[in-house]
N, C-alpha and C positions, 0 to 999 in steps of 0.2 A: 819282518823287515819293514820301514816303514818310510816311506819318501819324503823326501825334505828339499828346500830349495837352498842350492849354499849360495845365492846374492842373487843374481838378478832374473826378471819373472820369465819363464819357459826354459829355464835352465834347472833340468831337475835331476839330484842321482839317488842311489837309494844305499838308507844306511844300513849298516852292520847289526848297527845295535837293536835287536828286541823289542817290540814295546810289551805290553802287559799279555797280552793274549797269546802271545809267540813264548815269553816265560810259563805261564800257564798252560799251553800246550797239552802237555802230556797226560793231564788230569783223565784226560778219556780213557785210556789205556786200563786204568782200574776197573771201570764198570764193565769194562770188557773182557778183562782178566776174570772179576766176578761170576760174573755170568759162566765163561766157558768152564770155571773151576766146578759152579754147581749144575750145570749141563752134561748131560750123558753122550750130548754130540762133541764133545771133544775131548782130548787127555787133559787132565787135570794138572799136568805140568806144565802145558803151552799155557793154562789161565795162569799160573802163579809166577810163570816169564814175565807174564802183560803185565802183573800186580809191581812185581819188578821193575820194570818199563818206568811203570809211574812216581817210585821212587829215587829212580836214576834223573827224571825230570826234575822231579823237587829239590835232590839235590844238588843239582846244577845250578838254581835258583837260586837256594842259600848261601851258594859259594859267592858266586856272584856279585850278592849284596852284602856277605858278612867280612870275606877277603874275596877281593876284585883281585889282587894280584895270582892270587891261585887259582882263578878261572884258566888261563891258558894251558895250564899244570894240570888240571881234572878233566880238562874239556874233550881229548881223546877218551879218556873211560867212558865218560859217559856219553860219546857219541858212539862206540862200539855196544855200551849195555843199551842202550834204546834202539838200534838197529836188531840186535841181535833180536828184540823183542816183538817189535813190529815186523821186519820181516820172518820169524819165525809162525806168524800167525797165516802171513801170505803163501807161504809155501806148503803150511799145510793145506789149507781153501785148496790150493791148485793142484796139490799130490793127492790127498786122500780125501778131499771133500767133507761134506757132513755126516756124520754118523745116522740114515734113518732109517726106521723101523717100517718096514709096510705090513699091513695085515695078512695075518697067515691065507685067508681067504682071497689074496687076490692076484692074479695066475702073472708072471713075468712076463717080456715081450718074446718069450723063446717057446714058452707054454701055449700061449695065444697063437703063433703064427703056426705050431703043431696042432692044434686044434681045426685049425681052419684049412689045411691042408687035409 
């Protein structure tokens, strides 16, 4: 969203419309889709969600600019496919964390406090 003055100076609101950065948006969602698809720390379908994600952005774009009057006609799909994408990423972080590996050789905090007992 980008702020505009509609006439006179310290009278400012903020518009609706986009500018280039806010349409470009979703670009990030890819490399992040990428990454989690060839990463062992996460399922391979939360990355190809995100990959998703990022095509739901593009296509919102080209609506946009190739029929403006089908923007308001798409604009539910593709606000439900980019949430679904993005929050699908947060929810896993917050339920099941990162997938890591610790080395066999190194004792948990249940081991450790039996030991020192």
């Amino acid at each position: 969203m980008r702020w505009r003055s509609p006439g006179g100076p310290g009278c400012w609101t903020q518009s609706a419309e986009p500018g280039p950065a806010g349409r470009l948006f979703g670009l990030w969602l890819f490399p992040l889709g990428l990454l989690a698809y060839r990463s062992a720390m996460f399922p391979r379908p939360l990355g190809i969600i995100l990959m998703l994600g990022t095509i739901a952005y593009l296509f919102d774009v080209l609506v946009q600019f190739l029929a403006p009057e089908l923007a308001e006609t798409m604009s539910p799909l593709v606000v439900v496919s980019v949430t679904l994408s993005e929050v699908s990423m947060l929810a896993y972080l917050l339920v099941k964390g990162v997938k890591t590996s610790r080395p066999a050789d190194t004792p948990t905090a249940v081991e450790r406090e039996l030991v020192e007992t």
